[in-house]
MARKOL-810742 format. One record per residue (C-alpha): y, x, z negated. Coordinates in pm, whole numbers, padded with zeros to 5 digits, always signed. Layout:
<sites>
YXZ ...
</sites>
This chain:
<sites>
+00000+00000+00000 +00338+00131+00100 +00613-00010-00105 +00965+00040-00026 +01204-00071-00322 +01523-00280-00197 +01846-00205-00448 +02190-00309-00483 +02403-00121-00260 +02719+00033-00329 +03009-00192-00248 +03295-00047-00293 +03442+00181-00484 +03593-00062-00792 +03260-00261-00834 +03026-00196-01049 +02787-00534-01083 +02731-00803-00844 +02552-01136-00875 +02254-01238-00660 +02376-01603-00542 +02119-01721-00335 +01764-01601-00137 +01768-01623+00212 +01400-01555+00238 +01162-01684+00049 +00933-01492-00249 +00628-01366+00012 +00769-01403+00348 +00773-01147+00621 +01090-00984+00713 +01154-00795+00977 +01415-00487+00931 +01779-00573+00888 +01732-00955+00890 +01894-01080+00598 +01676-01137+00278 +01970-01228+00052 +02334-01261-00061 +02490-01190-00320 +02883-01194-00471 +03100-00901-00590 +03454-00939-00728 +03610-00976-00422 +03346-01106-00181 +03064-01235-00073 +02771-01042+00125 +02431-01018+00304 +02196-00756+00228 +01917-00703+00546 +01582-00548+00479 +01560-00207+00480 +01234-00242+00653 +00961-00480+00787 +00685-00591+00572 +00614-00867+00277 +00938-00981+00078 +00825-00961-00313 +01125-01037-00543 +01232-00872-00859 +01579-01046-00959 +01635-01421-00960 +01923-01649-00821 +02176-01626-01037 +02123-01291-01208 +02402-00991-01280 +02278-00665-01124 +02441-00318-01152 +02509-00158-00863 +02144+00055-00794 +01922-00201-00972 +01632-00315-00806 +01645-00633-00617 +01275-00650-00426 +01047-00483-00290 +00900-00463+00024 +00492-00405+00111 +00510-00210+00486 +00114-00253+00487 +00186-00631+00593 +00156-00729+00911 +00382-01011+01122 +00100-01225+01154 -00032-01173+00816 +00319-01161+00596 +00398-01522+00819 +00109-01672+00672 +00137-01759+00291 +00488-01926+00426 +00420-02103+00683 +00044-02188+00656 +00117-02548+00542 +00344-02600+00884 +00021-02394+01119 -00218-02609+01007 -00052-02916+01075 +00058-02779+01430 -00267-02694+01532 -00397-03053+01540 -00339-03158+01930 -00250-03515+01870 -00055-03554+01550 +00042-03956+01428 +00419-03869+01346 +00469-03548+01597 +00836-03559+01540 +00779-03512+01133 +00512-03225+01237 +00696-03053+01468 +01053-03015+01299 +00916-02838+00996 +00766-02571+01238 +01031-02355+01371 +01191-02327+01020 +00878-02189+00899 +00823-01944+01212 +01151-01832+01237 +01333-01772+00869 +01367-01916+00523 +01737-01908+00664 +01723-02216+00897 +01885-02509+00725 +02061-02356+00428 +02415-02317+00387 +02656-02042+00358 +02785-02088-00041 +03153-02211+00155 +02930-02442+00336 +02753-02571+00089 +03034-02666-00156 +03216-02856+00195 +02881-03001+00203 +02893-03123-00171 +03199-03238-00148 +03163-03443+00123 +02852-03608-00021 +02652-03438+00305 +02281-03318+00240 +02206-03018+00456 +01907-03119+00630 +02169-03316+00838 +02315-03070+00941 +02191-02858+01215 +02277-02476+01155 +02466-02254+01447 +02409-01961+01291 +02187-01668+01211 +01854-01753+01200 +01997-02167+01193 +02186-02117+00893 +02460-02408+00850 +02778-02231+00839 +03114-02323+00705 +03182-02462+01065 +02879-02636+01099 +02969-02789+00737 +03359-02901+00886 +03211-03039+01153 +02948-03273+00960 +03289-03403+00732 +03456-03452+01072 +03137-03627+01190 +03135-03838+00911 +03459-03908+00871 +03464-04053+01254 +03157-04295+01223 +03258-04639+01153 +03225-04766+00810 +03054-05098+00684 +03328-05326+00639 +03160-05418+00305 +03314-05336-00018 +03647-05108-00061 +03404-04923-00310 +03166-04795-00052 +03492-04610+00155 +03574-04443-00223 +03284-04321-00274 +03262-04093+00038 +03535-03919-00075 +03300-03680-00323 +02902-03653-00346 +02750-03909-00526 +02611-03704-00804 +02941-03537-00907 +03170-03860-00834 +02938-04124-00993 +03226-04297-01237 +03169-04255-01576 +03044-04520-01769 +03260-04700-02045 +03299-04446-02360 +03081-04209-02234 +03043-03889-02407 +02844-03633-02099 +02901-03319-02062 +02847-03069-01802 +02788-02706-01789 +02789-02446-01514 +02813-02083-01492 +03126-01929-01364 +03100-01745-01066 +03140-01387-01074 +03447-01431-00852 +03631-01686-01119 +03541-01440-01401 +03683-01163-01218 +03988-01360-01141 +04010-01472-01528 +03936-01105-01636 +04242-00965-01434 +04469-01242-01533 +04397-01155-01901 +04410-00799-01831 +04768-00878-01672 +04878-01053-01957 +04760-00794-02228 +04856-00501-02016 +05173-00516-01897 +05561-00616-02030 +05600-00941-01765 +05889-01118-01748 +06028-01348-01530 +06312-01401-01341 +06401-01764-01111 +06694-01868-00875 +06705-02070-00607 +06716-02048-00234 +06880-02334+00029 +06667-02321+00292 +06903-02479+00505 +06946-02185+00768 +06586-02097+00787 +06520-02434+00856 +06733-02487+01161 +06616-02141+01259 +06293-02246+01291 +06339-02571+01439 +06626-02404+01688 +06390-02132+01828 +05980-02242+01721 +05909-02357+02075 +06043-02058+02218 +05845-01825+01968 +05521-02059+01978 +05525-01960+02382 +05617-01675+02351 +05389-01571+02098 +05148-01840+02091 +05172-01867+01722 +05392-02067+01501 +05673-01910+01293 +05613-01990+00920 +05811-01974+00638 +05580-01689+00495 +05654-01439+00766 +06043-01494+00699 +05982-01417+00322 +05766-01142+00379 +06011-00942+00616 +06278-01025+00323 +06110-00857+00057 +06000-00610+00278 +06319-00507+00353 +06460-00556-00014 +06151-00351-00149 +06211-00018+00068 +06605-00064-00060 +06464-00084-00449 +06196+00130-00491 +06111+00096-00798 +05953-00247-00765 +05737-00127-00489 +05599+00116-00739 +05330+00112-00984 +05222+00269-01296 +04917+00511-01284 +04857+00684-01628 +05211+00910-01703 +05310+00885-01401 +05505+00589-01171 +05366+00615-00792 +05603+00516-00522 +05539+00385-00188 +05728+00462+00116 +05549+00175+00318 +05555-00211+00203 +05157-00379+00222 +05234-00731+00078 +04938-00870-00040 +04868-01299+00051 +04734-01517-00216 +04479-01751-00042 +04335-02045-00218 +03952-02049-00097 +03603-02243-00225 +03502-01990-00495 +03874-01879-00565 +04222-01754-00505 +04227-01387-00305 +04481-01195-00251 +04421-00968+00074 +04753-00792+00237 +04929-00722+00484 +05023-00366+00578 +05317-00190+00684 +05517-00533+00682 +05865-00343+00663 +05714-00246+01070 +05572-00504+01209 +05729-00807+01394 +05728-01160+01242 +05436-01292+01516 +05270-00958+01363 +05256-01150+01027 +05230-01465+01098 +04879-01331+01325 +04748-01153+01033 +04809-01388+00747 +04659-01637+00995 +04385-01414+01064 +04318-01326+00680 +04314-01673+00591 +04043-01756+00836 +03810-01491+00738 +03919-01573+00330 +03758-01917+00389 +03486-01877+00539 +03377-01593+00283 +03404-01289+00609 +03626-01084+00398 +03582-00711+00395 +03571-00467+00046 +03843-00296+00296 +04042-00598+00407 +04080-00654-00046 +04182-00370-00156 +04553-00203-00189 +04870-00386-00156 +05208-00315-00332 +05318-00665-00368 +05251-00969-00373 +05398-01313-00264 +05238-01645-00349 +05318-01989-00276 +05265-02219-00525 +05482-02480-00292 +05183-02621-00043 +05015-02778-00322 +05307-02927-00487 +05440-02716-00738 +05827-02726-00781 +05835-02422-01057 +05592-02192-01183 +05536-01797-01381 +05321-01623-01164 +05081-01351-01351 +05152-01001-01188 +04863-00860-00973 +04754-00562-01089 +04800-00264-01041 +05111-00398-00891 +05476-00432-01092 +05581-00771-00903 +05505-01095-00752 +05761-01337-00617 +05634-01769-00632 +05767-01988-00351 +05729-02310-00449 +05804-02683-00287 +06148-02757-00111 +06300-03025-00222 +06602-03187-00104 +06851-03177-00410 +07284-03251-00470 +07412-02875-00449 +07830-02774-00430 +07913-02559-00103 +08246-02465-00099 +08364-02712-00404 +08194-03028-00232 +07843-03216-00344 +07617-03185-00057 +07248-03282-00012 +07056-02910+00059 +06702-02848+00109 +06675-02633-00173 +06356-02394-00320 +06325-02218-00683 +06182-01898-00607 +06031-01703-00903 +06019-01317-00948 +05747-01176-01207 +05762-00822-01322 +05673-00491-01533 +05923-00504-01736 +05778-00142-01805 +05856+00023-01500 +06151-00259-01368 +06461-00303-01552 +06571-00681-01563 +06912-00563-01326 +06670-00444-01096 +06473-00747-01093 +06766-00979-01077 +06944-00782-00837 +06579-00808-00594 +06600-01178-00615 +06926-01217-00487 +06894-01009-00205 +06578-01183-00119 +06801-01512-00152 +07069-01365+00043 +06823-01246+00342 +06619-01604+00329 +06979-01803+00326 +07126-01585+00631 +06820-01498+00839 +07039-01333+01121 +07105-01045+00861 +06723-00989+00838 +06707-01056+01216 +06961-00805+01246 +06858-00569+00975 +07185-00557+00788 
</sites>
């Protein structure tokens, strides 16, 4: 028997312990070198590990178990054959397939290729399988697009579309309530009940909750507000966005604007572009503005780099293009790490005010929140303005509050008068 021993890779160079989320292949199976056999989640993302060769799958670790990074996850017997590795798996399905005139063919024949072909077929990504939740959806109705047929997070928007498209029974209002949530989770609780529910936090939220503690304890943050009328950028946009769109064939977004703004205002203030490392307070002559993106298993924060030199389609391509991969869990170690700042906007889901916690290792993060339209005095007269509070959270360590203050309002005055970051005055 030759037994090769399958163990958690390294990473990255911050993480030290992943969890094994789910088993693409089952305990037994045959696997072929670099298919998939399982996925697991660090602190920043979730990934595949493929066999390192071909041969019989045995596992060690369990769904749902913290491994170190080197710790043994399987092991693989090369001694197996195809033919014989295939056949505790799928013997069950063989059997049934061999029989040349089966009563229900179509109930013989569909469990058949996901037996041949992988453990894969018909299970959803973790993104997928929360849409699926959600939506009330059971995967087996939902045929998979990729690898191997596993249901992936478009496969999963596409069901909810699907759904969401068919005509409903024109029964009871309940019924179009309750396929807003799966019925498990959205059942309505009974009069006084006293349930409860437990479920292990995923090593992404623990991370996240980790950090933010760590932030807290850490660091001197403070915080610092104004307000910006968004009048100009507003016109702006709506003066020159079908120009730009065809230009560029992207739309121009708010974000871009206020990243080139603090872009600009960090390289003029150093000091909140830095960061603290030990004794000594590192500065950076380049501005990488990290995004924070609300996805299924949590908020990330990949960025941007070199924002102070690229153009504002530039940004808007890469946020876009960040985003994408951020939902859909395709995020690189690489495309998570660094950043010098970061910007996060609290407004698309409502929120009129908030203290953003500082991202460490960084010494700042500015909160956009929700425009509202609110009675303002221009030039000694009460006029209705479009108007944002804007947040600015700092080390109070390493940035002095005149600093902080004095950021701000140049971010407000850059924001209010986009021609002067259009023309780089």
């Amino acid at each position: 028997m030759s037994i090769v021993e399958v163990r958690v890779p390294n990473v990255g160079e911050s993480v030290t312990e992943v969890t094994l989320s789910q088993w693409l292949k089952p305990d037994g199976a045959y696997v072929r070198q670099d298919e998939p056999i399982c996925e697991f989640e660090s602190d920043k993302a979730t990934l595949e590990l493929p066999a390192e060769a071909s041969g019989k799958l045995i596992h060690v670790a369990k769904e749902g178990d913290d491994l170190e990074i080197g710790a043994l996850i399987a092991k693989i017997d090369t001694s197996v054959a195809a033919d014989e590795g295939d056949a505790p798996a799928s013997a069950p399905a063989t059997d049934e397939a061999k029989q040349p005139a089966a009563p229900q063919p179509e109930a013989a024949a569909a469990p058949a290729p996901s037996a041949e072909k992988s453990y894969a077929a018909g299970h959803p990504s973790p993104a997928a399988a929360k849409i699926l939740r959600e939506a009330g959806i059971e995967p087996a109705q939902v045929k998979g697009t990729g690898k191997d047929g596993r249901i992936t997070k478009e496969d999963a928007l596409k069901a909810v579309e699907a759904q969401q498209a068919a005509p409903r029974p024109a029964a009871a209002p309940a019924a179009e309530e309750a396929t807003d949530a799966p019925a498990p989770a959205t059942a309505p609780a009974r009069p006084f009940s006293r349930n409860e529910r437990r479920k292990k936090m995923s090593r992404m939220r623990r991370t996240i909750a980790a950090r933010l503690v760590s932030a807290k304890n850490q660091t001197a943050m403070l915080t610092t507000f104004n307000e910006i009328d968004m009048t100009g950028v507003i016109e702006l946009r709506k003066k020159y966005q079908e120009q730009f769109v065809k230009k560029y064939g992207i739309k121009l977004g708010f974000m871009s604007i206020f990243a080139k703004a603090c872009a600009k205002a960090l390289m003029e203030m150093p000091d909140v572009n830095a960061f603290i490392e030990g004794n000594e307070i590192v500065y950076h002559d380049y501005v990488d503005i990290s995004i924070a993106i609300a996805t299924p298993n949590g908020l990330v924060v990949p960025p941007v780099r070199n924002v102070e030199s690229l153009h504002f389609a530039d940004i808007e391509r890469k946020i876009k293009e960040l985003a994408d991969k951020a939902r859909s869990g395709k995020l690189t170690i690489e495309e998570m790490q660094g950043g010098t700042f970061t910007i996060t906007n609290g407004g698309i889901f409502g929120s009129l005010m908030s203290t953003p916690i500082l991202n460490e290792p960084q010494s700042a993060i500015l909160g956009m929140h929700a425009i509202k339209e609110r009675p303002v005095v221009v030039d000694g007269q009460i006029v209705v303005r479009p108007m944002m509070y804007v947040a600015l959270s700092y080390d109070h360590r390493i940035i002095d509050g005149a600093t902080s203050v004095t950021f701000l309002v140049r971010v407000k005055e850059l924001v209010e008068d986009p021609t002067k970051l259009l023309l780089d005055i």
